[in-house]
N, C-alpha and C positions, 0 to 999 in steps of 0.2 A: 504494500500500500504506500503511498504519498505520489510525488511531484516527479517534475523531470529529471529529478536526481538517478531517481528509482528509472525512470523512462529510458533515459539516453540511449543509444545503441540500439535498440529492440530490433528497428528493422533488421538489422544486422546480425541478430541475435546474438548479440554480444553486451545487454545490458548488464547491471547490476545484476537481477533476478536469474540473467544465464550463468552468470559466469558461478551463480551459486548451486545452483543447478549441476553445472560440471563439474565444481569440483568437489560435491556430495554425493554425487550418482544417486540425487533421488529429486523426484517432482517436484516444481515449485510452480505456483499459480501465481502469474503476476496480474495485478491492477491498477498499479500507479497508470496517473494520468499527467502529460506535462499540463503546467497552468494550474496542477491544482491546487485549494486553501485550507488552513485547515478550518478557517471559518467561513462557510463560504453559504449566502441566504436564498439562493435562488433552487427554485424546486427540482425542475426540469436537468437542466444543465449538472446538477449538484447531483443526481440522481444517475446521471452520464457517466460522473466521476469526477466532476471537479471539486467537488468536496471529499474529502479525502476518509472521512468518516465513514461516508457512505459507499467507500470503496470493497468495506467490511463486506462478504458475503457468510453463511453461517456452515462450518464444516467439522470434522473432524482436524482441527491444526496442532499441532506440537508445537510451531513457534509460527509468530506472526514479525514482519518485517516493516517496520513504518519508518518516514519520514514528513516531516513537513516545517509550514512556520515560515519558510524564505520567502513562499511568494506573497502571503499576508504581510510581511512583513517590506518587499520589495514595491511590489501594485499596490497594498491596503492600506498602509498609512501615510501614505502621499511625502512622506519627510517631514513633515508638522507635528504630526502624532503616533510618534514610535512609542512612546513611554506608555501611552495607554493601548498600544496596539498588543506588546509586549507583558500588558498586564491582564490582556484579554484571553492571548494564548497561555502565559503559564505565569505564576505568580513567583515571586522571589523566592519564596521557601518550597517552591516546588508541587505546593497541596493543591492549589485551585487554579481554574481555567479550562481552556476548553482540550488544549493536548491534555492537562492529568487525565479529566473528563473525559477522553478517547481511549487512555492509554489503560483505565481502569476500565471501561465497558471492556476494553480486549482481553482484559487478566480474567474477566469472570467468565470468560468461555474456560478457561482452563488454558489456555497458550500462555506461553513464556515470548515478551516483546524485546526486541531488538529495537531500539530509538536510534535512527544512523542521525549524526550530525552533518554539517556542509562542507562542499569544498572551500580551501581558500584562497585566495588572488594570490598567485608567486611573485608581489612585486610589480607587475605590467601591469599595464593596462585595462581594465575590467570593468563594465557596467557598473557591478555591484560594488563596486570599493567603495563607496560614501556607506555602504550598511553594514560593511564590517563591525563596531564596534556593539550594535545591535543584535547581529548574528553571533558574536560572542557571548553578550547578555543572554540570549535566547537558550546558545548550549551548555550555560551556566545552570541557567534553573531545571533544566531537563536534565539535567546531571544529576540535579539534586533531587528531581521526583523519582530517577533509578535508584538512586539512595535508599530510599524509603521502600522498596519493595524488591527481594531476592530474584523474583521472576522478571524483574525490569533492567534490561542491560544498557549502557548510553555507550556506542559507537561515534567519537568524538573522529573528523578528519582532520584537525585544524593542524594535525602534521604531518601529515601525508604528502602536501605540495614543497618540493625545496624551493627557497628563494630565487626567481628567476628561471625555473622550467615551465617550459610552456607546455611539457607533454603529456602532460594530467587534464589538458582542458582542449574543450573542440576548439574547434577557430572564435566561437562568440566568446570565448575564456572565461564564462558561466557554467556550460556543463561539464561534464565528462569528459574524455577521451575514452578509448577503447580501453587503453592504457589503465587508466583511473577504474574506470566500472571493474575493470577484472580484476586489480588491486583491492577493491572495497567488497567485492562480492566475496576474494580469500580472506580476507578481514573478516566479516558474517559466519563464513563456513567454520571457519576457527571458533567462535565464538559458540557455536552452534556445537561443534567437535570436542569441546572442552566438557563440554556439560554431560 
């Protein structure tokens, strides 16, 4: 489940959800959607998949994989109202808003959540560099809501990129590379492999 983090590569089949795929030798069902929010009010569309919530279908899962929060955080508060955007998706101690809210409807299936965090700008160039220090705020208190529950894992990337590689990011130097998804999908697998 989430955004285009989760999405990248797909055509290719080389997103995040493949590369975990291959290197588990077992099924994964992907449904991330790029564009998607995690707050996201519209019916239709939200029901599509652009709400990341609703991306939930109900099954037999042993782990669920989520991301989200960047594009809320990117499109939704315009740069004026990050602090309240930021306090709508997860609260500083990590208890309230709308990810805990998502990430506890998923524990009571019985799945164990993997929360992936974002990639980061190596330095160059990037749309999203002015929301760095938000996107940091963001992985801070989702840190903190994994804190709080054994079955809640926070997959942080915020070191994954070296200073000045550009080969972790497609050409818009927002998403993915190939490179990247299949580095972060062995990062999951692991996580997944440890337990």
């Amino acid at each position: 489940m989430g955004d285009s983090l989760m999405a990248w590569n797909n055509i290719s089949g080389q997103s995040i959800p493949n590369s975990i795929a291959k290197t588990l030798d077992e099924p994964v069902v992907d449904r991330s959607v790029s564009a998607a929010r995690v707050i996201y009010r519209l019916p239709i569309s939200g029901s599509a998949g652009l709400n990341i919530r609703k991306q939930y279908k109900p099954g037999n899962w042993e782990w669920i994989i989520v991301n989200g929060g960047g594009n809320d955080l990117l499109l939704g508060c315009g740069c004026i109202a990050c602090d309240t955007k930021l306090d709508r998706l997860v609260s500083e101690d990590g208890t309230t808003g709308a990810i805990p809210g998502m990430v506890s409807d998923l524990r009571k299936t019985g799945a164990k959540v993997i929360y992936v965090g974002y990639l980061r700008s190596p330095g160059v160039g990037s749309a999203i560099e002015h929301c760095r220090t938000e996107g940091d705020i963001l992985e801070q208190r989702v840190s903190r809501l994994a804190d709080l529950d054994s079955g809640v894992y926070f997959l942080s990337l915020r070191d994954l990129v070296p200073n000045g590689d550009r080969s972790f990011h497609a050409l818009d130097m927002i998403h993915p590379s190939i490179k990247a998804s299949t580095a972060i999908g062995n990062k999951i697998a692991a996580i997944i492999q440890a337990e």
